[in-house]
C-alpha positions in Angstrom: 2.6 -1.9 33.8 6.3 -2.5 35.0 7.3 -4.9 37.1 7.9 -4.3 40.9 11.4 -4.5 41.7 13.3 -4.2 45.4 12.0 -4.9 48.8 9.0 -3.1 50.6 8.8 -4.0 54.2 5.1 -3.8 55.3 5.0 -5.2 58.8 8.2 -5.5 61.5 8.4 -7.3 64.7 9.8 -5.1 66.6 9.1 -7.1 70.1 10.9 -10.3 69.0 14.3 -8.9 69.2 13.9 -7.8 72.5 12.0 -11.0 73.5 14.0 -13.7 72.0 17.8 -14.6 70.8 17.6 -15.0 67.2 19.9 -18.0 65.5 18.6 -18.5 62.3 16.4 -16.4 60.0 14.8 -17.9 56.9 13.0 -16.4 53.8 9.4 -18.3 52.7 6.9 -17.5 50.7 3.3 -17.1 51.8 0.1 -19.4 50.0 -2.2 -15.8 50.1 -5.8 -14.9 48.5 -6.5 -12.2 46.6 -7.7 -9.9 49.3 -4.6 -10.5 51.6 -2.4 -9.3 49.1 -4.2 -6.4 48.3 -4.0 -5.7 52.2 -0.1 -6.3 52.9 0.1 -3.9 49.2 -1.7 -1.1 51.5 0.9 -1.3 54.1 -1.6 -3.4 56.4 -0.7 -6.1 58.6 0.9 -7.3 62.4 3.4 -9.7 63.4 2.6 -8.6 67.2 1.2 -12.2 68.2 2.4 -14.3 65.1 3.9 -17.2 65.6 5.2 -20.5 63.2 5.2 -23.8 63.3 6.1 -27.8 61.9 3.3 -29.7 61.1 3.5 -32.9 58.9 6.3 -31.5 57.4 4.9 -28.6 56.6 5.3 -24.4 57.5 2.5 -22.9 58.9 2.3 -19.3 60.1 -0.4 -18.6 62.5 -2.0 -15.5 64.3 -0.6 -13.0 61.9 -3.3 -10.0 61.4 -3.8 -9.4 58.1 -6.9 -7.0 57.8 -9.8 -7.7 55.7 -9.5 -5.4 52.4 -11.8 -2.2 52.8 -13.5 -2.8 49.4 -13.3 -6.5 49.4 -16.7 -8.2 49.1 -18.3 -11.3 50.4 -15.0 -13.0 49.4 -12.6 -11.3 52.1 -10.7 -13.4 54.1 -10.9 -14.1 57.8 -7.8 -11.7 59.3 -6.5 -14.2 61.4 -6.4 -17.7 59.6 -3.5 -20.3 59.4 -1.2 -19.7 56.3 1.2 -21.9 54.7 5.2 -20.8 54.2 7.0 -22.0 51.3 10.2 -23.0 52.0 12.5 -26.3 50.8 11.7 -29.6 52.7 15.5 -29.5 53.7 14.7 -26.1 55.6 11.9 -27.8 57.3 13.9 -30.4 58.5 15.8 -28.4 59.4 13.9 -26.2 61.4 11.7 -29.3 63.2 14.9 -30.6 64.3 15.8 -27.0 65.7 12.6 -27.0 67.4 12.2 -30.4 68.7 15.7 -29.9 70.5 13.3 -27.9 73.0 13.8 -24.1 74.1 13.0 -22.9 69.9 10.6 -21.8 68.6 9.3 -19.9 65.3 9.0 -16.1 65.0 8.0 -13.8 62.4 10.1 -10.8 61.8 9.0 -8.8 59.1 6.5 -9.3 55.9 7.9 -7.6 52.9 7.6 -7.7 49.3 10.5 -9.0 47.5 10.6 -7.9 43.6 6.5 -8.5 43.6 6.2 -11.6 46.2 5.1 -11.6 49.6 7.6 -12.9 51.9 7.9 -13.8 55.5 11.2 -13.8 57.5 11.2 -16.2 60.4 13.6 -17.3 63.0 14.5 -19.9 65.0 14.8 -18.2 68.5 14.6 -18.5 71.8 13.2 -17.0 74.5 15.1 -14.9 76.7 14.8 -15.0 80.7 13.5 -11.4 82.5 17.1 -10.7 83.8 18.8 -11.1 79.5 16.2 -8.6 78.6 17.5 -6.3 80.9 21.2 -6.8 80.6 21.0 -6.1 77.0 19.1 -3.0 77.5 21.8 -1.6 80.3 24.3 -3.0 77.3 22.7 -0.8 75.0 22.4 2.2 77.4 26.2 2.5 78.8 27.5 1.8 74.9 25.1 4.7 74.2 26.2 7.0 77.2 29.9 5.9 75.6 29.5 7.3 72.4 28.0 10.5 73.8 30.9 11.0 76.0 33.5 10.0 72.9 31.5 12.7 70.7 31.3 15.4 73.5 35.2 15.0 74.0 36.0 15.2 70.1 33.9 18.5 70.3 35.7 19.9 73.0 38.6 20.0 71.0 37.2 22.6 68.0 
């Protein structure tokens, strides 16, 4: 059988955007059994109340979903267990330092397959107050409104 090759996105964080200011964004590996691959290879899994962390110097991702295999047996894994990233120590240190500066924290964007591997994009964020969120969305609206008004104009003209 040939090789995988590319990039299959399986699960997006839509939210996090919206939710938090993103600074940096990392690629790690995930430390998976066999049934939570097969799972993320179905197209199965949620980011919606993920969340990563520092510990010892060590990545952890936590409270990712990842549902149990349909024809798994008495080996399936729990959905909701703490996973390990794989990143360089230098990346960790980097990130704890991030993080221990206060107002960061660790958020997963998407799970995708990169040539065969499960991956994890986080990012360092942070949180954005009630009154960013809804700047950026009137941002977002009048740059839309904009563009409608540029293309209805060009239209006139034919």
């Amino acid at each position: 059988m040939p090789r995988e090759q590319g990039r299959k996105v399986v699960a997006t964080n839509r939210k996090a955007r919206h939710d938090y200011l993103v600074e940096d964004t990392y690629e790690a590996g995930m430390v998976l059994t066999g049934t939570e691959v097969k799972s993320l290879r179905a197209g199965r899994a949620s980011l919606v109340d993920g969340y990563a962390f520092v510990e010892y110097g060590e990545a952890w991702l936590d409270a990712v979903h990842i549902p149990e295999y349909n024809q798994g047996t008495w080996n399936n894994h729990p959905p909701r267990r703490k996973r390990k990233l794989l990143l360089h120590k230098q990346q960790i240190l980097k990130i704890h330092a991030k993080i221990k500066e206060g107002g960061y924290t660790l958020v997963p964007m998407q799970i995708y397959f990169l040539d065969g591997n499960a991956k994890v994009e986080i990012a360092v964020a942070k949180g954005k107050k009630e009154y960013d969120k809804r700047q950026t969305l009137r941002e977002r609206q009048d740059k839309r409104e904009s563009d409608r008004a540029i293309s209805a104009r060009r239209n006139m003209g034919d």
